[in-house]
N, C-alpha and C positions, 0 to 999 in steps of 0.2 A: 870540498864542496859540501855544501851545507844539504842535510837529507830532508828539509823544509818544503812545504808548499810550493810550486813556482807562483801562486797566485798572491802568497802573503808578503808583504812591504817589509821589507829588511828593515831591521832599524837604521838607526841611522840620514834613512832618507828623509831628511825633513823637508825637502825641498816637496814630496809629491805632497798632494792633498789627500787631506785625512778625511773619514766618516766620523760625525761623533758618532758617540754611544747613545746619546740622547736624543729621544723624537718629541717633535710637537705633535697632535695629533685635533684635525679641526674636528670639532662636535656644531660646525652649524651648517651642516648639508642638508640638501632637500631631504625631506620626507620620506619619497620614495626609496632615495639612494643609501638612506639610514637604517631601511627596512630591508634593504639586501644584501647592508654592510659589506658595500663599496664606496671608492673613495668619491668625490661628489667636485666636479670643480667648481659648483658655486655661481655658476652664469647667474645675469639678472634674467627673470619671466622661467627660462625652465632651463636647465642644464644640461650638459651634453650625452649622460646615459640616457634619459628619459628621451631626448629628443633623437638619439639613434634608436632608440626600440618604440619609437610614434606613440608614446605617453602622456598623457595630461600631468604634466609635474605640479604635483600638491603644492610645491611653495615650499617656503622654506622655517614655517611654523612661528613661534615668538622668541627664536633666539637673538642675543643682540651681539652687536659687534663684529658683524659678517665681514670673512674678507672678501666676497663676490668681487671678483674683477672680470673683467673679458678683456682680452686683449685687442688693439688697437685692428690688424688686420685681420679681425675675424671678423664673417659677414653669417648671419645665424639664420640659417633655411626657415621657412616656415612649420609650424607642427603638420606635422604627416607628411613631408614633402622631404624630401632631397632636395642636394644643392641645383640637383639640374631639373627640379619641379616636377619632379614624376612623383606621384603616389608612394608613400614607401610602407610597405608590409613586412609583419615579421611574424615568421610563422612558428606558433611554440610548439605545434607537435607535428610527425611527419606520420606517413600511414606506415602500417606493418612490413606491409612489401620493401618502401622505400626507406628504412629504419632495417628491416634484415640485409640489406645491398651493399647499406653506407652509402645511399645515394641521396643527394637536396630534392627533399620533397616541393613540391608548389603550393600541397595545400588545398586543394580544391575540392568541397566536397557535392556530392558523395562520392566522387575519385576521381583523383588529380591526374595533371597530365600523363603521367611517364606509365601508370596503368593502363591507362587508355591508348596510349599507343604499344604497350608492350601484354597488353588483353589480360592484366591481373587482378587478380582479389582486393579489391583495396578498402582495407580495413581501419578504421581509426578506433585506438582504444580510449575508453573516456576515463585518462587519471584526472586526480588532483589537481588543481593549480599550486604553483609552486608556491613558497612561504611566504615568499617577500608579497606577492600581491594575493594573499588573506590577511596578511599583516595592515594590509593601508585599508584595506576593502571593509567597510562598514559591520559593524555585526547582525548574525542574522536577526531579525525579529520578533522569533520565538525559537525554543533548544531544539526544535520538532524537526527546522529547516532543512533542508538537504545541503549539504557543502558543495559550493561550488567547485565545476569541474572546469579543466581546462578548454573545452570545447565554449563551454558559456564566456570566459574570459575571450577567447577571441574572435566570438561574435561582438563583446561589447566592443571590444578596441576596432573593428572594423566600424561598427555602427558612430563610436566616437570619431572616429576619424571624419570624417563626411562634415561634423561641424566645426574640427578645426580645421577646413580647407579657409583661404581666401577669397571674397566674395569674389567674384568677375561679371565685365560685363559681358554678358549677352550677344550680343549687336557687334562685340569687337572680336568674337572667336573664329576664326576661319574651323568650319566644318568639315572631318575628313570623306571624301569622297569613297561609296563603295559601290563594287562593280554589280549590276550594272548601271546605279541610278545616280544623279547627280549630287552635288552637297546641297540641296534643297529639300532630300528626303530626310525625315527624322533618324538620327544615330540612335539607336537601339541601348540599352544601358549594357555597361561591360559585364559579361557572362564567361562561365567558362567555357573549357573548350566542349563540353559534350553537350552545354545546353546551347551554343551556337549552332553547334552540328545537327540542329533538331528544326525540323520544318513546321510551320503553321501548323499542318494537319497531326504534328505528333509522331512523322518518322524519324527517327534515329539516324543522325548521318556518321556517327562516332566513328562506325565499322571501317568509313574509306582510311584511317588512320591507322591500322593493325597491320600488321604484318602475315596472318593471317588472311584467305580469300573469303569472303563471306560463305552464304548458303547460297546453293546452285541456283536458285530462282534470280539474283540478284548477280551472277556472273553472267548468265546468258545477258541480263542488259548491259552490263558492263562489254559485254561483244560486240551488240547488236550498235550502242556509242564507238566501238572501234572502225566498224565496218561502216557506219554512216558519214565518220570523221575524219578519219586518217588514212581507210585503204586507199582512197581514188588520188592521193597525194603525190606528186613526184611517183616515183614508179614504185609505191610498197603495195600496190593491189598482187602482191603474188603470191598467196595465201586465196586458196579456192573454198569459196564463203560453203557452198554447199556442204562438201565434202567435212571441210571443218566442224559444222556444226554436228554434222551427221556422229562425227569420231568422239564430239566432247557430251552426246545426248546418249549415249554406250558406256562410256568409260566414266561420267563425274558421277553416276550412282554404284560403281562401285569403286569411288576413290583412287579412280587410275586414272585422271587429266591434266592433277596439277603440273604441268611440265612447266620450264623457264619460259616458252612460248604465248602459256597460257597466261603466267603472272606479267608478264607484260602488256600484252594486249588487255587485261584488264587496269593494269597503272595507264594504260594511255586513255581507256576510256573512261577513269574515273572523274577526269577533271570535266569532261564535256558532261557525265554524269551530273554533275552539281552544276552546271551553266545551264541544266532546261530544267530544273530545279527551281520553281522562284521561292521559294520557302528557305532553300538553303542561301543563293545568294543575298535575300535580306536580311539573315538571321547570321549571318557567318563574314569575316571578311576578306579581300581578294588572300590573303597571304593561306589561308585556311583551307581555300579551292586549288591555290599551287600547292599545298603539300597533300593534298588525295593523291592517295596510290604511289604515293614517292617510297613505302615503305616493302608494297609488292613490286615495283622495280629491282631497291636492294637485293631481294630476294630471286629476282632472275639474275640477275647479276652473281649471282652466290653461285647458282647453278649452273650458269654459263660455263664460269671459269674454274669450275669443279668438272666440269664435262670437256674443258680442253683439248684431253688423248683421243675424245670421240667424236670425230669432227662428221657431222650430220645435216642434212638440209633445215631440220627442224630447230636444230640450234643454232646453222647462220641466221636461219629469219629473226629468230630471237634476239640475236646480237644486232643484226640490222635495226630490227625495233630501239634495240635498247643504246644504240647510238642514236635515236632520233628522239628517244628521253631523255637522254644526260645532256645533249643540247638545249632544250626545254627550260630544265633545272638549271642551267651555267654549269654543269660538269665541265666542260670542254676540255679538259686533259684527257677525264677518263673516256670521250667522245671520239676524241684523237688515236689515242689506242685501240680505240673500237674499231674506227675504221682498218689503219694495219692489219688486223688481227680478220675481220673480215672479207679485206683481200688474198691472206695468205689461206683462208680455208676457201673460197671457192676456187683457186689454182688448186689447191688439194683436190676438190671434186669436179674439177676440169668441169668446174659450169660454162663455159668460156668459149669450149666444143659443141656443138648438139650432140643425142645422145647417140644418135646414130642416121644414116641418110635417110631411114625411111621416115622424112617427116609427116607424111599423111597416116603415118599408122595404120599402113595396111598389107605388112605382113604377117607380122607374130603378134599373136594373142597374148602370151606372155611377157611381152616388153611394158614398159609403165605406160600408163593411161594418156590419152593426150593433154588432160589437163596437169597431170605429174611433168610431162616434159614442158607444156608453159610455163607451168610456175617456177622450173626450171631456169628456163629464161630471163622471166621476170624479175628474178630473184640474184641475176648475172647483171640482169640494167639496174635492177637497184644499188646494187654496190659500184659498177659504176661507175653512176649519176652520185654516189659518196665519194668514193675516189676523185673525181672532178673537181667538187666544192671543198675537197680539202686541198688538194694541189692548186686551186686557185692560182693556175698558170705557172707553179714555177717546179722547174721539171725535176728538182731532188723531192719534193713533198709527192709527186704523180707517181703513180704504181701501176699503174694500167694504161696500155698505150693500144688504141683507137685497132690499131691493124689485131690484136692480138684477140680479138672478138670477133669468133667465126662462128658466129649463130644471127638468126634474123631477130628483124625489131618484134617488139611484143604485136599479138594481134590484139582489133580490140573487144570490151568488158561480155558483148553476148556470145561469140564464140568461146573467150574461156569459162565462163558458167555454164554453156551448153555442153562443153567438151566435145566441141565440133574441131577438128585440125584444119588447119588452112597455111599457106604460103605468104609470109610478107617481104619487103623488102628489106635488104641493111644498111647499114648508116651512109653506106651509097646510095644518089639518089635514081632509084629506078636502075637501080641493080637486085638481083636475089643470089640466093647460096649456087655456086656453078655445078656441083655434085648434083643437083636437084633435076631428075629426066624432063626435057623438053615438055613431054606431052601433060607435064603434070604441072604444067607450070600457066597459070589464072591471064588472061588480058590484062587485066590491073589487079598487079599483086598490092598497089594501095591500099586495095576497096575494104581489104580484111586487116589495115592499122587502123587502132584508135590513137584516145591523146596521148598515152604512154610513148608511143614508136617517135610521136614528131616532138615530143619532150626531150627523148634522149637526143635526134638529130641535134634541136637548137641546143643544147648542153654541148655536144661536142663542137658547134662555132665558136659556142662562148669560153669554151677552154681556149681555142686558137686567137679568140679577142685579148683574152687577160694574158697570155702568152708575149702576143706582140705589144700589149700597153707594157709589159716588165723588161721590155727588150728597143724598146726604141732608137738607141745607139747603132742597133745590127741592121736595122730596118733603113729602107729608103725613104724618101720624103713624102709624105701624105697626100701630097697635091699633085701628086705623079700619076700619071693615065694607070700603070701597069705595080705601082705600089701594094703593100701587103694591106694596107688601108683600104684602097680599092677592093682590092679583091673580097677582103672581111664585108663592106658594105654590098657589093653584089650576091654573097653567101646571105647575109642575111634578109637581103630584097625577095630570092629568089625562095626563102626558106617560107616565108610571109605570102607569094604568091601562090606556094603549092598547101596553104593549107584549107583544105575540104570547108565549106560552108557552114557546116553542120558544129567546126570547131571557132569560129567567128567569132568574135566578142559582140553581140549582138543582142539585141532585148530578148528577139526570141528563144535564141541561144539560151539565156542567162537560164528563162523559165523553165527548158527543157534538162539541161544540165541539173537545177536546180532539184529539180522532181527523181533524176536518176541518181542523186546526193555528189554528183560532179562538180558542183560551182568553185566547190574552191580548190579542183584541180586544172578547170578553165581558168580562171583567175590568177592562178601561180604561173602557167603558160605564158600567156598573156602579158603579165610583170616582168616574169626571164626574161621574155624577151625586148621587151623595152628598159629594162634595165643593163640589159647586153650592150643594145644601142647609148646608151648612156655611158657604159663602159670605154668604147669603142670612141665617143665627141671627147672623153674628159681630158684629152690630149689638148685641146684648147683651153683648160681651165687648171693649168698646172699646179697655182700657187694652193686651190682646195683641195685637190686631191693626193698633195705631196709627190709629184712624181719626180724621181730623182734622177732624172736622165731628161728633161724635157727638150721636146723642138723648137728649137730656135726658128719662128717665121720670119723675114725679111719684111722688110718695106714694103715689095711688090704684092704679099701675099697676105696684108692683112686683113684682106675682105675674107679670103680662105678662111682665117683665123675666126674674125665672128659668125662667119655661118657654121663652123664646128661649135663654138659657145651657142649659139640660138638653139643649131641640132638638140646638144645638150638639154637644152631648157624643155624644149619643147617635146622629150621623150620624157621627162622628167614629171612634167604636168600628167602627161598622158597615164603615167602610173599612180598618180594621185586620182585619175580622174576614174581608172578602173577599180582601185581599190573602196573608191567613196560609192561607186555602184553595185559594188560587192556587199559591200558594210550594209546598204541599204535592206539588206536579205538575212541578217543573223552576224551577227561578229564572228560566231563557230560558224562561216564561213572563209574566214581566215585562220586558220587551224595550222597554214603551214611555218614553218620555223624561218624559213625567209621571207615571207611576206613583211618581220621587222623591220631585217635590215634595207629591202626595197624602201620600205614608206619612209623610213629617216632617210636613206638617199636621195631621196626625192624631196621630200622638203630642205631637205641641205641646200639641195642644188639650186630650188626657185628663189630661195634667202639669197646665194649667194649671187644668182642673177644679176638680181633687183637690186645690191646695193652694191656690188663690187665691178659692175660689168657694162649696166644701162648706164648711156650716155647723156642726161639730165638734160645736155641742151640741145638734144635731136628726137629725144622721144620724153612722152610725157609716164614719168614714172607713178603719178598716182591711178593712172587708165590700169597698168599694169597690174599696181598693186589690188585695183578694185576688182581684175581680173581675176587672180590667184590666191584673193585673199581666201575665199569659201573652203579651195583644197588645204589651202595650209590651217585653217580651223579643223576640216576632216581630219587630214593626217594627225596633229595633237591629238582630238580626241579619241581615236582610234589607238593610237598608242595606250593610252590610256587604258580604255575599256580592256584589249586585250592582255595588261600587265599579268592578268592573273593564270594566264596560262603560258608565259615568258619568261625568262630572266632578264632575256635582252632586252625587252620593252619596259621593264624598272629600269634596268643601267640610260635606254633611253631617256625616261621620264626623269630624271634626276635630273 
């Protein structure tokens, strides 16, 4: 065996192909490509280094006898553009930070992204420009001159670029829409990220992007947006506003508040931060307003699951919050696990229990406070009303089962601020806890729920609707006096007749709610529950809603059949029609994370009405259409405006 190269060609092989020894070597390449001694392929107008590094190629000078070819399937971008017409930049220095990391700088000066969200020094040193472009670049003027630096070369090549763009017209460019004004306002010229983040008047919005919590002046608002936005939501009011504040205006001067708790509730109210902003939203756009506060998330999040072994009430609330962020953002795996994970700590602190019978708090002085044991509560119906919406009716995903919650519904918002104790009812209706003595027990233990007690009621119907739509095979037939259909429709007539006036979808309503920052947990009420109703008809509408076990109706019964479709529609409307009177009041009056999927339900379903269902030669379809046309404009643009604090409402909008 030969002790040779493996890589060297035996002799003998004449058959393989040889290298010669001999190069030709072209000397008629651009300009530039000559001054960096690289090879040049020769294109006609400008060649393909210049035109990967967005160069005005000098040409190809007075040489003669060029081989310039292009080949037949190459289609040659424009200067400064890529193939897919974006802009194309190339940055020839990175900042110090981003240059000691080994990280792709962006460039941005006076500091580029990845500074600005990781709150660094960002330094740029002004060397030299490199050989090859002083070699083409004119000489200076007089010996006196200063040598240009690389910073100055890539102002010129940005400034160059803008006139090799290609003209356009005007009149033919669809303008990109920013929230919240239409494509009829002027687009703002592109900026970077920290001069977007900057308001008319000259405040800095850069901060909501660190990872770091701002200065205390500027977290109490980032609170005071939590508590206006999202406590009165579905049942996360269970965090006692007073109290709270009282513990973070003690401990943030001497740097003992940041808890996971804390950095969450300011990522939640970062984004409504920048929506009463009008300086930010003109100046900034929607994607800029969804990543505020995504980066103090991460960071409860860090917290959370580093405090796992310490299973706490301050750290469920946290994780309850911070599954109602990773929803927000399209997390939904890490959302998923939140909830698990939040189930299994409140069986841990047997929130599930009261803490003890004396619910009025009037024996021991030293037992927790009455508002400690609400929020207790509250904090047992928030999880839940999460457990619910992820079980979404099907009993391996459900972890919490209805009987296993022996505590009463929440009271409601002014006794628990007051920390007044009172008696309510539980998810029976016009039942209370039976350990509770006679004599302490209210004429109407009602009178002391608010919206939170009759939210969690209609969740738990709506758990036994989506139940029996996943189970239809097991069920008897719909049109049966004594069916499970029945009976779901009488639970929710019944649920709709007992609720108080005062929670009414009503004008007045709206204002009074409005002013106590409740509208848009009226509003999400309201929606459940005609979206329940909706859940509950779409047994008539099998083919849209995929059900995989559908009722076969008979001949006899297909009147049956389209008054479940009408029901359908006509719950359908009715949530378009609350949400469009909602909207009418602030957009962050839809704050909640299902008010998305409601509104796309809802226009799903009047679409699919109108063309898959109305009988064209019994009723007149354009009456219809003039009808529903207005909600289905609502609903679009409502999707829209709210993208920026959604994931799900971009995946809609696509």
């Amino acid at each position: 065996m030969s002790g040779g190269s493996p890589f060297l060609v035996p002799p003998g092989d004449g058959g393989l192909p040889r290298r010669s020894g001999k190069t030709t070597r072209s000397r008629s390449g651009c300009i530039i490509c000559r001054a960096r001694k690289v090879k040049c392929d020769e294109r006609p107008g400008t060649c393909l280094n210049c035109d990967r590094l967005s160069i005005s190629c000098s040409g190809y000078g007075s040489q003669t006898g060029s081989r310039r070819l292009q080949s037949p399937g190459h289609t040659q971008a424009p200067n400064g553009l890529t193939k897919a017409g974006t802009a194309r930049r190339r940055i020839h220095s990175s900042c110090g930070a981003c240059r000691s990391s080994k990280t792709r700088c962006s460039g941005e000066k006076p500091r580029c992204l990845r500074c600005i969200r990781k709150d660094l020094d960002c330094l740029y040193k002004s060397v030299p420009a490199p050989a090859w472009i002083r070699n083409t670049l004119p000489p200076p003027s007089s010996p006196t001159e200063a040598p240009i630096s690389l910073d100055q070369c890539t102002d010129n090549a940005a400034t160059d670029q803008t006139a090799l763009l290609p003209p356009s017209n005007p009149s033919n460019l669809e303008l990109p829409s920013r929230f919240p004004y239409d494509a009829q306002t002027p687009t703002p010229e592109p900026r970077s990220m920290s001069a977007e983040m900057e308001s008319q008047t000259g405040d800095s919005f850069s901060w909501l992007l660190l990872p770091t919590l701002p200065e205390n002046e500027k977290i109490f608002e980032l609170v005071e947006e939590y508590f206006t936005n999202i406590h009165h939501l579905r049942c996360l009011a269970f965090i006692h506003k007073p109290s709270f504040i009282q513990k973070l205006e003690e401990e943030l001067p001497l740097k003992r508040g940041c808890s996971s708790l804390l950095y969450i509730i300011c990522a939640l109210g970062a984004k409504f931060y920048c929506l009463r902003r009008p300086g930010v939203t003109r100046g900034s756009s929607p994607e800029q307003i969804f990543l505020a506060g995504n980066e103090w998330a991460e960071e409860a999040k860090r917290l959370c699951y580093s405090e796992l072994n310490t299973i706490s009430m301050e750290n469920l609330m946290a994780s309850v919050l911070l599954h109602d962020h990773e929803i927000r953002i399209g997390n939904y795996s890490s959302a998923f696990t939140l909830s698990g994970a939040c189930v299994r700590m409140a069986q841990a602190l047997q929130l599930n229990l009261e803490y003890s019978a004396d619910i009025l708090c009037t024996k021991s002085i030293s037992s927790p406070s009455p508002c400690s044991r609400e929020a207790r509560r509250r904090l047992m119906w928030s999880i839940y009303v999460m457990d619910s919406w992820v079980g979404s009716g099907v009993d391996q995903l459900t972890l919490l089962n209805d009987f296993d919650l022996k505590i009463q519904l929440p009271c409601h918002e002014r006794n628990f601020n007051l920390q007044i104790p009172g008696i309510t009812e539980t998810l029976e209706e016009g039942n209370v806890l039976p350990f509770i003595p006679q004599h302490q027990r209210p004429p109407q233990p009602k009178d002391n729920m608010g919206l939170m007690a009759y939210f969690a009621r209609l969740v738990c119907i709506r758990k036994k609707v989506l139940r029996h739509v996943k189970h239809l095979a097991e069920s008897q037939m719909p049109w049966l006096p004594e069916s499970e259909f029945g009976t779901l429709v009488a639970s929710l007539k019944q649920w709709r007749d007992t609720l108080p006036d005062n929670m009414d979808f009503s004008t007045a309503t709206i204002y009074t709610r409005k002013e106590s920052s409740q509208l848009g947990g009226l509003c999400l009420v309201h929606c459940t529950y005609q979206h329940t109703l909706v859940d509950l008809y779409r047994i008539g509408l099998p083919k849209l809603f995929k059900i995989r076990a559908p009722v076969y109706f008979p001949h006899e019964q297909q009147d049956f059949l389209q008054h479940l479709q009408y029901c359908c529609f006509i719950h359908a409307r009715e949530i378009a029609t609350i949400i469009k009177l909602t909207a009418a009041h602030g957009t962050r009056m839809l704050a909640d994370t299902w008010i998305v999927v409601v509104a796309h339900e809802s226009l799903k379903v009047m679409l699919y009405y109108l063309t898959n269902v109305v009988d064209s030669t019994k009723y007149d379809k354009q009456a219809i259409l003039d009808e529903i046309m207005p909600l289905l404009q609502s609903n679009v643009r409502i999707l829209k405006l709210i993208a920026p604090m959604f994931a799900t409402a971009k995946r809609c909008n696509r």
